[in-house]
N, C-alpha and C positions, 0 to 999 in steps of 0.2 A: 388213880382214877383212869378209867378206859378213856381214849381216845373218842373225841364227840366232835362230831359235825351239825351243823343246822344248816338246810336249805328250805328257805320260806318266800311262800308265796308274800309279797308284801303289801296286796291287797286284801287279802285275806284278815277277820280279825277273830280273838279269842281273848278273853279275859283284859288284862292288862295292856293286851297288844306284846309287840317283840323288847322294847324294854324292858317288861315284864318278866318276860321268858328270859333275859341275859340276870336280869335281879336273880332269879331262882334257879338256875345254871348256878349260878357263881356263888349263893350260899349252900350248894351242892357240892361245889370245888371244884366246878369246872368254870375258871376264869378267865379261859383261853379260848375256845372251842372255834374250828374251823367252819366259818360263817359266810354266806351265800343269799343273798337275798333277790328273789326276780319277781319282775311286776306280770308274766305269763307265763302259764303253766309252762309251754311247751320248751321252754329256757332251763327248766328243772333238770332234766338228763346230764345235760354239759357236768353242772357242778356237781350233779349226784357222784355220777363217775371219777369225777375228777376227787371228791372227799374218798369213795373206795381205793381207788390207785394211790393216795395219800397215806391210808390204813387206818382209815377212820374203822372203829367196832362196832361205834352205837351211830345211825343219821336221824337227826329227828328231822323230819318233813311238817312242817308248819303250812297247812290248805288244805281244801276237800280233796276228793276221789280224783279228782283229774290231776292234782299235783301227787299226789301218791302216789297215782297208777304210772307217771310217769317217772316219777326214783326208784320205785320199782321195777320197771322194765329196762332200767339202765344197770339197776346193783344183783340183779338175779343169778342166781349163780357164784356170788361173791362170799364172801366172810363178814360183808357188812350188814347185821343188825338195823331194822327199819322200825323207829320209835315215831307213833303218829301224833301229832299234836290238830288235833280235828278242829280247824280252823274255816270249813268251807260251809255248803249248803246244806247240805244231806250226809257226808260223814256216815258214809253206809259200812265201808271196813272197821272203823271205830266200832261203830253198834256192835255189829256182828261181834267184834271181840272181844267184848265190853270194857273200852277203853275209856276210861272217863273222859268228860266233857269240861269240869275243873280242870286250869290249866297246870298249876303245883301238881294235881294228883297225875295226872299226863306226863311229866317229867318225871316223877318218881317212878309210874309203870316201866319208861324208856333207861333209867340206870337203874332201878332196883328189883324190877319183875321178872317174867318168866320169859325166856326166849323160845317162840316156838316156831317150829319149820313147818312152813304150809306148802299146797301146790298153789301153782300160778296156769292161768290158762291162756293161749295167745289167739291171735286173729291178724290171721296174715302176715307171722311174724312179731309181732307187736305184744306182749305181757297185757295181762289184768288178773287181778287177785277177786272182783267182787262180778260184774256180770258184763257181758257181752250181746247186745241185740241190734236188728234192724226191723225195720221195719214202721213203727207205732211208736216206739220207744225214742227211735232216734231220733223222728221227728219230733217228739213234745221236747226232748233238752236238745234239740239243736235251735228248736224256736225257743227258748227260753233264753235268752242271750245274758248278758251279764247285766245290763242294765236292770230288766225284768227280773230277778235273781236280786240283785242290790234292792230292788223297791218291794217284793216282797217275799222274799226266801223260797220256802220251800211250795207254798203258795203257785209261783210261777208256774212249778211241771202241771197242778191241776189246771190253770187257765190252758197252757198250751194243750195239754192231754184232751180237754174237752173239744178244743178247735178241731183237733186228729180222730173223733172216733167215726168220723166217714169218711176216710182218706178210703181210696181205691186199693182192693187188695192187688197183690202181684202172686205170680205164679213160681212157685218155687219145689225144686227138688235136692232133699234130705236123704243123705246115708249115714249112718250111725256103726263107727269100726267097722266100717267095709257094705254094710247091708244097707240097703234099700230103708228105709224108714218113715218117711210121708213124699206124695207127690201130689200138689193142688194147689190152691190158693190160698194164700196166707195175708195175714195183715200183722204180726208179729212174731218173729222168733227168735229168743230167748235164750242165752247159753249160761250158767250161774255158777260161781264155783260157793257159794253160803247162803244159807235159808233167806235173810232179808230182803226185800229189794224195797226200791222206794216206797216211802208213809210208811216204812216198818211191816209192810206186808210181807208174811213167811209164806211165798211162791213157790219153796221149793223145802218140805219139813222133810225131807230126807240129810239135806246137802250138808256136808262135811269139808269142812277149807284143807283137810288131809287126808284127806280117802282113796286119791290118787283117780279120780273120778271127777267128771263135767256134769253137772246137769243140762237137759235142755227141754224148753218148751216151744210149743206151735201153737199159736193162738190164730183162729179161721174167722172170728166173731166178724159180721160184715157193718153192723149198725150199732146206734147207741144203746140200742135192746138188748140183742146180742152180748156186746160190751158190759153192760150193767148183769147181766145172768153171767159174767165169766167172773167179770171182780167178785160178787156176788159168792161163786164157789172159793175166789181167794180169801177172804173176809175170814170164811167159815174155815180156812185151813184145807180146803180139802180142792186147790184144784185140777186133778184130775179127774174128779169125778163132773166136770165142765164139758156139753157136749160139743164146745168147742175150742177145746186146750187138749195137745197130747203132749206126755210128758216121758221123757226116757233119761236114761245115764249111759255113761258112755267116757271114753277117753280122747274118742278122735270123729271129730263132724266133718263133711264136707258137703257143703249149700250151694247148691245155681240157681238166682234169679231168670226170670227171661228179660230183666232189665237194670239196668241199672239203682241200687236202690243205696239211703242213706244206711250206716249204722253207725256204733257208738259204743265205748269200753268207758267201763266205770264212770261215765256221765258226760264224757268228751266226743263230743262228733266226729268221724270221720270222714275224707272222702266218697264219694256213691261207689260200688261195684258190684257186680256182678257174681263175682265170687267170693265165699268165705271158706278158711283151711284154718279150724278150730284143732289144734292140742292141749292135749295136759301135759302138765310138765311135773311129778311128783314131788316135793322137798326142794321146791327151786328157791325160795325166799326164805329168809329168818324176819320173825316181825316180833316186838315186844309187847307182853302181855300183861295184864295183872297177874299176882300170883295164885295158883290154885288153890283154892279153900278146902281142903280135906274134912 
């Protein structure tokens, strides 16, 4: 049996909970497995890293997109295998890779499925495998705190998302691999490395998690009109055809606000800044999949 780690959020629940998860490990054969439990995301990295320098194969990550995007961003580059056990809010990487939500069949994906090499894209440094925004975005899940999130899931981003759709846009200038690409006001924008983004909306039906490619979007909508005619083209699959969303691909972004503004990787808020220095990174992670259906 490969070498297994688990690093879990222990706020987080799923199924059974984590005695659950060590029952079906160990009628798995794995009765040992080098085990990490933190009550905050941002505590994830330490022991991620620490099970890869160990030589862990397989790390199952036990929590949403925020504890992922964080073992991810510490094992990239490594030989360790990132098995999700979607335990959080929104479980946007799960979806996208259609990783079951049964916690048994989640285990089995992580020792018995397909291992596949994605790109990862970063933001100043920083990894994410699912999307990268400021503006709109970062404000509905940075106002959604964990409390709001415990009382009602997924729920939360709509209550915040509504407060947000007359935030004040800011003015921002967009190069895409070296050119010029948008320069005006913006009220969201958008960088995705997979078609879903939050309520399962395909924001981006091009996007490939191995294309070696970013997507990214500019959203201008100034009101809840506006706002409602953009979701409106998302719904329908088609928003570019949004007369205020533009949408490109790309490898390499570089954004200046004229102010300081929030953003946010795979659901976790960052500090406000000024600038963002988006790359791709091709084949930087191994994530475990189900197996391909031929």
């Amino acid at each position: 049996m490969a070498d297994v780690a688990v690093v879990a959020h222990s706020r987080k629940s799923l199924g059974g909970g984590l005695p659950e998860l060590r029952r079906i490990l160990a009628l798995e054969g794995v009765t040992d497995p080098l085990w990490y439990e933190v009550k905050k995301s941002r505590r994830a990295p330490k022991y991620a890293r620490r099970a890869a320098a160990k030589g862990a194969d397989v790390m199952f990550v036990w929590g949403g997109d925020g504890t992922v995007q964080r073992c991810i961003d510490a094992v990239a580059d490594t030989d360790t295998a990132v098995a999700i056990l979607p335990a959080g809010t929104a479980n946007l990487l799960a979806a996208n890779l259609n990783v079951p939500h049964d916690l048994a069949e989640a285990v089995r994906v992580g020792l018995h499925g397909d291992r596949r090499r994605l790109d990862t894209g970063s933001v100043n440094g920083e990894r994410f495998t699912v999307m990268a925004g400021a503006g709109f975005d970062a404000r509905m899940i940075s106002d959604a705190d964990r409390g709001a999130k415990d009382r009602l899931g997924r729920a939360a981003y709509v209550v915040t998302g509504i407060r947000n759709l007359r935030a004040r846009r800011v003015r921002a200038t967009i190069k895409v691999d070296g050119k010029r690409f948008f320069e005006g006001k913006v009220s969201c924008v958008l960088t995705a490395n997979v078609g879903k983004i939050l309520g399962g909306v395909e924001a981006f039906p091009q996007a490939q998690p191995d294309d070696g490619r970013l997507e990214l979007g500019v959203v201008t909508a100034r009101n809840p009109v506006e706002w409602a005619r953009t979701f409106g083209r998302l719904a329908l699959g088609h928003p570019e055809q949004s007369p205020f969303a533009k949408i490109t691909q790309g490898t390499k972004f570089r954004i200046r606000f004229d102010e300081k503004i929030r953003f946010e990787l795979d659901g976790g808020a960052r500090p406000a800044s000024k600038k963002l220095r988006i790359n791709v990174h091709p084949g930087s992670v191994t994530v475990c999949v189900p197996p391909r259906q031929d």
